[in-house]
N, CA, C and O of each residue as an XYZ file, in Angstrom:
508
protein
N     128.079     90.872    118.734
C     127.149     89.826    119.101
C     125.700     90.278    118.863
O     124.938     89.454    118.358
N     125.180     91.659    119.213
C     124.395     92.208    119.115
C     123.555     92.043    117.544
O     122.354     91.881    117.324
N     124.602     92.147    116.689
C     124.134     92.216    114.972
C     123.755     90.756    114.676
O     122.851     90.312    113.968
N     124.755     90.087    115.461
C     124.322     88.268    115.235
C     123.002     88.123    115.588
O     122.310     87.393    114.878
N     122.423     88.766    116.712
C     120.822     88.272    117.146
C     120.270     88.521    116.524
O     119.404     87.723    116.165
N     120.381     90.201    115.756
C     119.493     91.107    114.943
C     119.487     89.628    113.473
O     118.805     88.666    113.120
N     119.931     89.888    113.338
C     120.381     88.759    112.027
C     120.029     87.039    112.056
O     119.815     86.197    111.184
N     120.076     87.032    113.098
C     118.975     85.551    113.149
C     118.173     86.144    113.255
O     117.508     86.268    112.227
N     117.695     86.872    114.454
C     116.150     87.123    114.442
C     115.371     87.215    112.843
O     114.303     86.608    112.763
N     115.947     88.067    111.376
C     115.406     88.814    110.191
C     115.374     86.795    109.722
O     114.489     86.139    109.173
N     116.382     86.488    110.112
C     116.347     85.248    109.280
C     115.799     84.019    109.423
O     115.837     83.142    108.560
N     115.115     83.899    110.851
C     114.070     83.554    111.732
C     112.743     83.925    111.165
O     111.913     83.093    110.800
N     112.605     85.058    111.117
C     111.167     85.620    110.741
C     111.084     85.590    109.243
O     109.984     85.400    108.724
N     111.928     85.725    108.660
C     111.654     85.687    107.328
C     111.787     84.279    106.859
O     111.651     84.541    105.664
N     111.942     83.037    106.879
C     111.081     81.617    107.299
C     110.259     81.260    107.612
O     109.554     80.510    106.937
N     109.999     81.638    108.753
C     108.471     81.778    109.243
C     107.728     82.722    108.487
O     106.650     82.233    108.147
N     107.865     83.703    108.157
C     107.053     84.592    107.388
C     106.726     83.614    106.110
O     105.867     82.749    106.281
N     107.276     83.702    105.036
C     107.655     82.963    103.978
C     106.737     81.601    103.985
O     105.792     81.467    103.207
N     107.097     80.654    104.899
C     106.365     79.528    105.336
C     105.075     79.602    105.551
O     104.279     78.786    105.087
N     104.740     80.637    106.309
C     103.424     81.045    106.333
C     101.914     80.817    104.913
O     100.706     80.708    104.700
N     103.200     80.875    104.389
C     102.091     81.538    103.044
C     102.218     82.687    102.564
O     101.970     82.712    101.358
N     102.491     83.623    102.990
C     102.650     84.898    102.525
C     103.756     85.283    101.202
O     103.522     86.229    100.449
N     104.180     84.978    101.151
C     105.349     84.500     99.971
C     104.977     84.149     99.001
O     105.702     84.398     98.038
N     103.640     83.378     98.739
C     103.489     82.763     97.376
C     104.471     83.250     96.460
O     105.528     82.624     96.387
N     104.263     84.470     95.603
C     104.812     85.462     94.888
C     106.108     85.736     94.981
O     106.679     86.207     93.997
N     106.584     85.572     95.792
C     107.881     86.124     96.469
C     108.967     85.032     96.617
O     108.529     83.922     96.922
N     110.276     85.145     96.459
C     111.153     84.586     97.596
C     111.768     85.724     97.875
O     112.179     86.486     97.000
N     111.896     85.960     99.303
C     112.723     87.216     99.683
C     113.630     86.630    100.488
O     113.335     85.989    101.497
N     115.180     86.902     99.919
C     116.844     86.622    100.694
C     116.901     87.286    101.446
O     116.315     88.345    101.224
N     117.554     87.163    102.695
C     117.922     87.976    103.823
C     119.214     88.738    102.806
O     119.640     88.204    101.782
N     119.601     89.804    103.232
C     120.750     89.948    102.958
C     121.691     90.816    104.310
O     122.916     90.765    104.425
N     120.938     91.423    105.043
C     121.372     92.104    106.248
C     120.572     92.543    106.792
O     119.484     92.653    106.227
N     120.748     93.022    108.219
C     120.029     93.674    109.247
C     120.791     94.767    109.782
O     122.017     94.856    109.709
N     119.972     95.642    110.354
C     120.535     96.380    111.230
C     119.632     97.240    112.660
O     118.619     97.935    112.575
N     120.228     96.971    113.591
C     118.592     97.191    114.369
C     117.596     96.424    114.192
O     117.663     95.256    113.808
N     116.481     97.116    114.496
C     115.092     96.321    114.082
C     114.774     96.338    112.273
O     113.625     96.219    111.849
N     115.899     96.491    111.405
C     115.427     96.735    110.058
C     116.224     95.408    109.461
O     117.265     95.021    109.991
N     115.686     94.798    108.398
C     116.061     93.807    107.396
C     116.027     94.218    105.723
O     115.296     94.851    104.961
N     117.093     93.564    105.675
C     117.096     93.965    104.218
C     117.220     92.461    103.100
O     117.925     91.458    103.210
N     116.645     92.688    102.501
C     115.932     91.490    101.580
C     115.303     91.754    100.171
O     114.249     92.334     99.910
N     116.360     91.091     99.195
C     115.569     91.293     97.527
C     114.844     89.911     97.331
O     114.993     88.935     98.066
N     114.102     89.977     96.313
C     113.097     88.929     95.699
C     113.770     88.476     94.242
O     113.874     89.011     93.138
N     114.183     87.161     94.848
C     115.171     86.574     93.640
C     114.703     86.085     92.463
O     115.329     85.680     91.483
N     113.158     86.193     92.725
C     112.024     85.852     91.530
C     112.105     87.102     90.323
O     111.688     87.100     89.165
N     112.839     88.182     91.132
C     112.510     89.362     89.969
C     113.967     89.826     89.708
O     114.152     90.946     89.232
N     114.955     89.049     89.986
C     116.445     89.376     89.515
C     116.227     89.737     87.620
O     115.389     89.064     87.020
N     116.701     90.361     87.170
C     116.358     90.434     85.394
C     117.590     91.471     85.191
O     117.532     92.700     85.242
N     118.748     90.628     84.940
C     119.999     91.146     84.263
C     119.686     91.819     82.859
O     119.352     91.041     81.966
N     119.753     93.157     82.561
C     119.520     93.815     81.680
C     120.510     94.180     80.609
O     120.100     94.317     79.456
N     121.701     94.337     80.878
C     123.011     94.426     80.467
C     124.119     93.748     81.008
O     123.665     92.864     81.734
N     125.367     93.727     81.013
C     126.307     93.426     81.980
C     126.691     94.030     83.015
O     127.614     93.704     83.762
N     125.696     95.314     83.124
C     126.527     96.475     84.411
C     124.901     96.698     84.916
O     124.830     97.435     85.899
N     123.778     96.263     84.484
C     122.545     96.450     84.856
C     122.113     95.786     85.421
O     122.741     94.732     85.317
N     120.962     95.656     86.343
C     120.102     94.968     86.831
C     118.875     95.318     87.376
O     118.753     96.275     88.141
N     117.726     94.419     86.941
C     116.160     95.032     88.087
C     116.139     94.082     89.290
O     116.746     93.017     89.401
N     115.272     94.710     90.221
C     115.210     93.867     91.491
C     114.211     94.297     92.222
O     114.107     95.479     92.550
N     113.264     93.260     92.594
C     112.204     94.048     93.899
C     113.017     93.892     95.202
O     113.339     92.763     95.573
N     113.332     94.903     95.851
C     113.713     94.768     97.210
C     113.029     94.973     98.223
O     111.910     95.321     97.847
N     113.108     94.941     99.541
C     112.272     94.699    100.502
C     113.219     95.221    101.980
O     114.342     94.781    102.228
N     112.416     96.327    102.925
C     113.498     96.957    103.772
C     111.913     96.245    105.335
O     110.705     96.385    105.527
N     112.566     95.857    105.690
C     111.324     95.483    106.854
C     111.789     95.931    108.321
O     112.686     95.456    109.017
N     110.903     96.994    108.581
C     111.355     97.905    109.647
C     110.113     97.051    110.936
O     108.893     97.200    110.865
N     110.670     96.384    111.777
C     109.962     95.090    112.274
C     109.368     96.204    113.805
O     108.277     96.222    114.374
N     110.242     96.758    113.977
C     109.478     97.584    115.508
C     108.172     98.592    114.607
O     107.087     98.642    115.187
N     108.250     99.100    113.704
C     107.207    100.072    113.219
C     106.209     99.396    112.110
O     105.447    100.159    111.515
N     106.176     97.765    111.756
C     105.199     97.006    111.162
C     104.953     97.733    110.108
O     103.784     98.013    109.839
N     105.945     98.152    109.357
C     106.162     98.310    108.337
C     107.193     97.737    107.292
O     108.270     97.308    107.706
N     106.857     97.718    105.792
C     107.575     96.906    105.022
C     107.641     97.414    104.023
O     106.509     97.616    103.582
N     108.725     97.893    103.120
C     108.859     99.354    102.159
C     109.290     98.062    101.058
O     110.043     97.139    101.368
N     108.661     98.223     99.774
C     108.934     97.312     98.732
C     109.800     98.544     97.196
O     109.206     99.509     96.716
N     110.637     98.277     96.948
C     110.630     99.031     95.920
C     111.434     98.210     94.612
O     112.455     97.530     94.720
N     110.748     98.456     93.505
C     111.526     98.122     92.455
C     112.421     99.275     91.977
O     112.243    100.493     91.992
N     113.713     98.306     91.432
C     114.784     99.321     91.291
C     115.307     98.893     90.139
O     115.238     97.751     89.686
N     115.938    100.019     89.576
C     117.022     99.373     88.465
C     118.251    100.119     88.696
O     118.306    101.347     88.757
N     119.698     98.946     88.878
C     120.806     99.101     89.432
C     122.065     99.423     88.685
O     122.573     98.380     88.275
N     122.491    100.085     88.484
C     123.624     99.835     87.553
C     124.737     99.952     88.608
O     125.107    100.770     89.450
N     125.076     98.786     88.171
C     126.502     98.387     89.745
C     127.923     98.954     89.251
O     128.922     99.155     89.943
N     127.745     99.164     87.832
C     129.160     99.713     87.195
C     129.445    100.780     87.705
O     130.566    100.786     88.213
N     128.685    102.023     87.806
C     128.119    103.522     88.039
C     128.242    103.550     89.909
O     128.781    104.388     90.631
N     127.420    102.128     90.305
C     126.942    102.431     91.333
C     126.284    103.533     91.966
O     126.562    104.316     92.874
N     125.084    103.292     91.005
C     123.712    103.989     91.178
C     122.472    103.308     91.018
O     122.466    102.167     90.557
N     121.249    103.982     91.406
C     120.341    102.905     91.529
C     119.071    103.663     91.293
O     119.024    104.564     92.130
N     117.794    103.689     90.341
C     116.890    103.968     90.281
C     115.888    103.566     90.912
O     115.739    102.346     90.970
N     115.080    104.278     91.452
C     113.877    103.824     92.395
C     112.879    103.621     90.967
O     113.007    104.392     90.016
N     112.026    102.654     90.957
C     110.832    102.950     89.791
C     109.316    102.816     89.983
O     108.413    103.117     89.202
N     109.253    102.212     91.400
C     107.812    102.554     92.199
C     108.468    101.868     93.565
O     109.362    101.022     93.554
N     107.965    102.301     94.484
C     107.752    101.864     95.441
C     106.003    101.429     96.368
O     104.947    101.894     95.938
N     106.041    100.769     97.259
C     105.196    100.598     98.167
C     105.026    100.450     99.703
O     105.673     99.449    100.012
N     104.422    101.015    100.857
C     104.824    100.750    101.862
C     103.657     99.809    102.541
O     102.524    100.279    102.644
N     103.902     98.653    102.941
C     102.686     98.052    103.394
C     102.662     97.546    104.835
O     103.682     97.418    105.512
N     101.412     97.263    105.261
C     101.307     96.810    106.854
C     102.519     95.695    107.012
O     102.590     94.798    106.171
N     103.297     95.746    107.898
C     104.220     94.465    107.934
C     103.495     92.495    108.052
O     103.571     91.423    107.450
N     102.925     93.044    109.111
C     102.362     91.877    109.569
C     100.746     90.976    108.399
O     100.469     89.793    108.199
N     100.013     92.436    107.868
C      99.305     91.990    107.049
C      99.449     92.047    105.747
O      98.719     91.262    105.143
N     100.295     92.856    104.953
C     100.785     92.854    103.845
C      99.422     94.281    103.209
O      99.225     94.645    102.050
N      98.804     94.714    104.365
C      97.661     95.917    103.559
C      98.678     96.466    102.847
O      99.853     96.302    103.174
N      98.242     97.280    101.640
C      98.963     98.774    101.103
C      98.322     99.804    101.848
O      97.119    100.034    101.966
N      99.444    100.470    102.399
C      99.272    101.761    102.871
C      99.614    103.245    102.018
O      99.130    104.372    102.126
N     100.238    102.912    101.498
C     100.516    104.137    100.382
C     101.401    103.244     98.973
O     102.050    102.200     99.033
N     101.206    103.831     98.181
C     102.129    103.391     97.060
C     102.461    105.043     95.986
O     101.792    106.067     96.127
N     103.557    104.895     95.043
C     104.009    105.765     94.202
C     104.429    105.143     93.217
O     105.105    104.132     93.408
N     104.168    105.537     92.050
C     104.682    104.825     90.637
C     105.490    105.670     89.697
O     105.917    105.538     88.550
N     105.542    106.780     90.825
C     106.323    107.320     89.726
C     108.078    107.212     89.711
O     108.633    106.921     90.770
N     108.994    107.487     88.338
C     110.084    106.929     88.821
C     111.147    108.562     89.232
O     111.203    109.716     88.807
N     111.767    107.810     90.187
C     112.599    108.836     90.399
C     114.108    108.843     89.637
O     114.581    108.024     88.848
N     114.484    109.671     90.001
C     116.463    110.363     89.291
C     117.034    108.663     89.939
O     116.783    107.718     90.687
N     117.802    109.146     89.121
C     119.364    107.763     89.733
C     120.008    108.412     91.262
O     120.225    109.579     91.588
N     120.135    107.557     91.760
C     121.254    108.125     93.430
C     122.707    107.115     93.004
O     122.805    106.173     92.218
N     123.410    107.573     93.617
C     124.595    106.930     93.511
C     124.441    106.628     95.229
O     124.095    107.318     96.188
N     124.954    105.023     95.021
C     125.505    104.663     96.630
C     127.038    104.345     96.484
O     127.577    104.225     95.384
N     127.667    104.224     97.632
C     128.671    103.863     98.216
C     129.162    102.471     98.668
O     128.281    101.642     98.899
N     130.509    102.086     98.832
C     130.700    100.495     98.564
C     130.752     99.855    100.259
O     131.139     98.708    100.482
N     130.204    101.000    101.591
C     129.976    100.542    102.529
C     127.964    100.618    102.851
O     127.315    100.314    103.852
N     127.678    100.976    101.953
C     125.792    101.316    101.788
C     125.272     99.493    101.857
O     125.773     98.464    101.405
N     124.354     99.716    102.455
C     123.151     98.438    102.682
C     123.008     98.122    100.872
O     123.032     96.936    100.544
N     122.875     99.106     99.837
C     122.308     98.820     98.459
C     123.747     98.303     97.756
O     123.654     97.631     96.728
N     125.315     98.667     98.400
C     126.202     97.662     97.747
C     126.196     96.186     98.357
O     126.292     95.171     97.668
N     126.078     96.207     99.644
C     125.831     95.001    100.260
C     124.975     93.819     99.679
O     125.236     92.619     99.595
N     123.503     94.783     99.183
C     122.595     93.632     98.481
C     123.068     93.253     96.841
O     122.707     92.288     96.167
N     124.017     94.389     96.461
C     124.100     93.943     95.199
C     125.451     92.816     94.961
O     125.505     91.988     94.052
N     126.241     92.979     95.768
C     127.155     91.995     96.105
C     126.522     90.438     96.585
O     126.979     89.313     96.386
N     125.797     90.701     97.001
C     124.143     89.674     97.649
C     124.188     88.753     96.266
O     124.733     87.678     96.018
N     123.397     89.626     95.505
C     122.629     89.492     94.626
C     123.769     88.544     93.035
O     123.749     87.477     92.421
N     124.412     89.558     93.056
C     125.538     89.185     91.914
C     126.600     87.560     92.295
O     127.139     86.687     91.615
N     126.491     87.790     93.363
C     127.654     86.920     93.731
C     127.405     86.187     95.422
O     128.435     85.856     96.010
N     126.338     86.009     95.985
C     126.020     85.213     96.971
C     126.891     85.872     98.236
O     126.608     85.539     99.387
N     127.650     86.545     98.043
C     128.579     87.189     99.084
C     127.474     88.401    100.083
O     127.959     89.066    100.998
């Protein structure tokens, strides 16, 4: 029951957020919560690269610490691995940049119970 609140609440605020105005640029999908954290890609920047590839801006919104970690990634769901290729961390509530990195990092491999298979299952297939 607990994950149900967490999970309206991300999907609550991210409406209202969104609605706000802040979004212009953006649509960001809920795709899960956990705790005070949400997880959410920007379906404006989906860009199927191959058949086993994909780019994506994602979005991790850690709502107790008003912070909001943006990173573009490129996914290969075949492999199930995922390149970071910049990230950003910004004020939650005001969208300031607080730090950013452009540089890209190694591939990680995730796992088919990980928050990053969850969004790509999200992402690929509405599930």
């Amino acid at each position: 029951m607990e994950s149900f609140k967490m999970k309206k609440f991300f999907l609550i605020f991210a409406v209202i957020f969104c609605t706000a105005g802040n979004c212009s640029a953006e649509n960001l999908i809920f795709v899960d919560s956990m705790d005070s954290t949400g997880y959410f890609y920007d379906s404006e920047t989906v860009k199927i690269e191959s058949p086993s590839v994909l780019s994506v801006r994602l979005a991790v919104i850690k709502a107790d610490m008003n912070q909001m970690y943006v990173y573009n990634v490129t996914i290969d769901h075949q492999n199930k691995t995922y390149t970071i290729n910049s990230s950003k961390i910004l004020a939650y509530d005001t969208r300031a940049e607080i730090e950013s990195n452009n540089k890209k990092r190694a591939p990680r491999p995730y796992s088919n119970k990980s928050e990053m298979n969850a969004t790509v299952k999200y992402i690929l297939n509405g599930e």
